[in-house]
N, C-alpha and C positions, 0 to 999 in steps of 0.2 A: 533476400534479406540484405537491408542498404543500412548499415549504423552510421550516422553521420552528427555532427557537431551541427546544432541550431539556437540563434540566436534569439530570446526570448523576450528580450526589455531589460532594461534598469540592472545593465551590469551582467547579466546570469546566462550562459551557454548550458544549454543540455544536451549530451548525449542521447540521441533516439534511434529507433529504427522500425520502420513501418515493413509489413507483410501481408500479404494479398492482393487482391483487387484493388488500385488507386479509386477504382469508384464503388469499391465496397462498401458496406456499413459502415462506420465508422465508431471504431470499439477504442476508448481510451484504457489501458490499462498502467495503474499506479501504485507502484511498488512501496514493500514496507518499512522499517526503523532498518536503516542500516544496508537495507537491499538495493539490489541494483537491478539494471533491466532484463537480466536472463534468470531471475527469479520468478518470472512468468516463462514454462519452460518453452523451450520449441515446440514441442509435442502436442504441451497443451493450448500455446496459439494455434498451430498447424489445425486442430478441429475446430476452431472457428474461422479457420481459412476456408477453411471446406465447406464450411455453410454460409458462404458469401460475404465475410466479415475485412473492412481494412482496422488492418488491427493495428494499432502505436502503440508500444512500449519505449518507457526509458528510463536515463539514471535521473532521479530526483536531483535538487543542489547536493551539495556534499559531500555525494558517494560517487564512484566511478569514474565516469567521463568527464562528467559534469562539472561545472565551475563549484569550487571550493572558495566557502571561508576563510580569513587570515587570524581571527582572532583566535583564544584558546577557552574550547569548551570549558563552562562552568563544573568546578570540581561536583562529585556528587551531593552533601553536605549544604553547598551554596546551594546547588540546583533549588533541592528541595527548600531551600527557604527562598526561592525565589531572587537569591542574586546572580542576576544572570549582566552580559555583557552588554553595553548599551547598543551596540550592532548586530544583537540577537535578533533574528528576525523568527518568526509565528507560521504556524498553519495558512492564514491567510498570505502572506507573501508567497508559501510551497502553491497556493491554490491560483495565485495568479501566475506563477510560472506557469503552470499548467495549460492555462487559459494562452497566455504568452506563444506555447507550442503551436497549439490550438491556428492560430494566426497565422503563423509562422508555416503553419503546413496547409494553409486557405479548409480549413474545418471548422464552417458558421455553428455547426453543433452535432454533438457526439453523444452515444450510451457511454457511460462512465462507471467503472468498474474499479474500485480500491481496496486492497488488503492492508487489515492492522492498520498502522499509522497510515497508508495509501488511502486507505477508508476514511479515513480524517479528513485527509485532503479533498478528497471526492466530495465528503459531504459537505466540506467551503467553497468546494465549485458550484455545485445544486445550489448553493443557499446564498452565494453573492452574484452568480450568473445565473439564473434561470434558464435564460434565454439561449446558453448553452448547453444546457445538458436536457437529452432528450430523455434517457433513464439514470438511475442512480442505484448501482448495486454494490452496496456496505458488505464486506467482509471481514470476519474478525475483528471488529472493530469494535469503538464505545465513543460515548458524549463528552469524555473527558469529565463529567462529572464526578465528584469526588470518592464516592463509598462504593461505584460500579467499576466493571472491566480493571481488577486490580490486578497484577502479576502475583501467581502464587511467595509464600513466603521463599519457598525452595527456586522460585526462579529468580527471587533479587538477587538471592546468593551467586548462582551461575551469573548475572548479569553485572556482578559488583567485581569479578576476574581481575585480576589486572591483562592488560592488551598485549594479543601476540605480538611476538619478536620478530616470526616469520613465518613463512607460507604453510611449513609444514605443521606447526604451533597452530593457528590458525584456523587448519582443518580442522584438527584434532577437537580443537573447541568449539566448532560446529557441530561436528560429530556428539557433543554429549549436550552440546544444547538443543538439538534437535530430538533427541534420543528423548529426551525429558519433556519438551512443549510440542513434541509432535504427535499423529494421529497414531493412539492406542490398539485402535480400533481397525489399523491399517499395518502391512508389513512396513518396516522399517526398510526404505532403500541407501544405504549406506555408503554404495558407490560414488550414487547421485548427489550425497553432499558433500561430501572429499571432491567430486570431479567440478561443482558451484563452487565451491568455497575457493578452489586453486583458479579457478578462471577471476572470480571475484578480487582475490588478490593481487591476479596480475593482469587487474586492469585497475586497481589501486591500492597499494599496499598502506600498509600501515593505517586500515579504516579509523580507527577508533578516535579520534578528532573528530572527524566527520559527523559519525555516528551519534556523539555527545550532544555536537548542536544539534541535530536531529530531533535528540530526544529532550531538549532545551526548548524548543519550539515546540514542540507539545505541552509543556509545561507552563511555558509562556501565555499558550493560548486559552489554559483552565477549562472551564465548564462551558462547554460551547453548545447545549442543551434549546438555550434561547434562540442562536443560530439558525437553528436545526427545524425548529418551527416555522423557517421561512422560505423550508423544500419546499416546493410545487413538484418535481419532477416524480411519475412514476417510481418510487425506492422498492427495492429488493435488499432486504438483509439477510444476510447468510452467516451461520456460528455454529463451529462444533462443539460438542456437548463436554470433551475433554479437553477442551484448550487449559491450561494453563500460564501462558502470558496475556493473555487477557479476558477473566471471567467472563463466562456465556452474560453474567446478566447485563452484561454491555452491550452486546448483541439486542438483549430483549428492549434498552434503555433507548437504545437508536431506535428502534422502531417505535415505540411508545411516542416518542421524541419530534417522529417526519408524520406527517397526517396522515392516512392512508397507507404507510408501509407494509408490507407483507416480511413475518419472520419465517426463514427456516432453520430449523436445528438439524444441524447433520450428527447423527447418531454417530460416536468413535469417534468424532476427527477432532484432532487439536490445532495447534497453531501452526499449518502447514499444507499444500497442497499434494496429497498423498495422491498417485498415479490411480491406485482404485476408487480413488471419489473422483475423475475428471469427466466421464461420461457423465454423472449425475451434475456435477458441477454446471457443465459448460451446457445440459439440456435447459436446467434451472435459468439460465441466464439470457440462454436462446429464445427461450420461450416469454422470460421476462420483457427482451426488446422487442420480441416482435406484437405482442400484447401494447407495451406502450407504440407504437406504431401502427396498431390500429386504433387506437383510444385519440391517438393524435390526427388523423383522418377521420373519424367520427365530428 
């Protein structure tokens, strides 16, 4: 594992780091609101290492490595009524980074895999590049249309905090936001987010700027439904039945959404990659590429 600073276009360095085979598959994976690139854990790249995969992970703008913003995210209040900053940038800007990387690392085309907000992104790469993305597998994710994938009432609360002070604060609020929108259905690893959350921090402290425009550019980008209609790529959506930061019917709304999409519901999981759902996870996924890769050779 090589983490290294790449330069994307138009201003924007990402922190990435590729794992496996240089002439492996080629697995783009895209991190969520606020996440950063070891949110995809070792472990669970490491099984698609194993089955022949070059995997890229990294930090989106905003968070971690990554080149940062100078303005100051839209208070909550603005957000929601839509005043945001005129240097706000969109989903579509996060999707041409993407693409940007893509370039940057001679990757004509890639299976593209995005969680939560990563899922957003992913689905603007399928839907302004075709010609890049060879599959498209939506995770936790929704259309940004309005009445679907809404965060329970009890998770604005958690998500309306005011921002740690410090590393230790930090965790702590990790710790009970995971506790709350993670898989029910799944033991609770507790270690494993205190030990993210302090790595997380000190590879960028004080997230919560960051994380605002993040969620600014979601916002920005609305009901991207219409979008979504002009996947061509093989999609795979994937939604656990107990998420709570983002309703399953966002899940159900993306695939109604890409033509051809296939839904799965994973029974128990919420908004989280639980260690016990990785086997099923990563066969779903396995088996999704290699499906589209022979649909593509037909």
């Amino acid at each position: 594992m090589t983490e290294r600073l790449v330069d994307v276009g138009r201003g924007i360095t990402l922190a990435a780091e590729e794992l496996g085979d240089p002439n492996g598959i080629p697995l783009v994976l895209i991190a969520g609101l606020g996440q950063q690139l070891h949110s995809w854990p070792d472990d669970f790249c490491a099984l698609f290492v194993d089955r022949g995969y070059r995997v890229i992970r990294f930090d989106n703008r905003d968070v971690g490595r990554s080149t940062h913003a100078r303005f100051r995210p839209a208070k909550p209040l603005a957000m929601l009524r839509g005043r945001l900053d005129p240097e706000q940038y969109d989903l579509g800007d996060m999707a041409d980074d993407t693409v940007g990387l893509m370039d940057a690392l001679g990757i004509e085309s890639a299976h593209v895999v995005g969680i939560s907000m990563g899922g957003m992104v992913a689905q603007s790469v399928a839907a302004r590049y075709p010609e890049r993305v060879r599959s498209l597998t939506s995770m936790m994710s929704t259309t940004g249309a309005r009445w679907v994938g809404r965060p329970a009432l009890s998770t604005f609360r958690l998500m309306l905090a005011k921002p740690a002070i410090d590393q230790s604060e930090f965790a702590e609020r990790a710790v009970r936001m995971f506790r709350h929108i993670g898989s029910a259905g799944y033991p609770f690893d507790e270690e494993h987010i205190r030990t993210s959350a302090a790595i997380a921090w000190d590879r960028d402290p004080k997230p919560a700027a960051g994380t605002g425009r993040q969620l600014a550019a979601i916002i920005k980008s609305g009901d991207r439904t219409k979008e979504l209609r002009k996947v061509t790529a093989p999609t795979l959506v994937i939604h656990g039945d107990r998420d709570r930061m983002v309703n399953p019917n966002g899940g159900a709304s993306t695939a109604r959404a890409i033509r051809g999409a296939r839904l799965k519901t994973m029974p128990g999981m919420g908004h989280d990659l639980p260690r016990g759902a990785w086997p099923a996870l990563v066969d779903m996924i396995d088996s999704h590429v290699q499906a589209a890769a022979q649909r593509s050779v037909a």
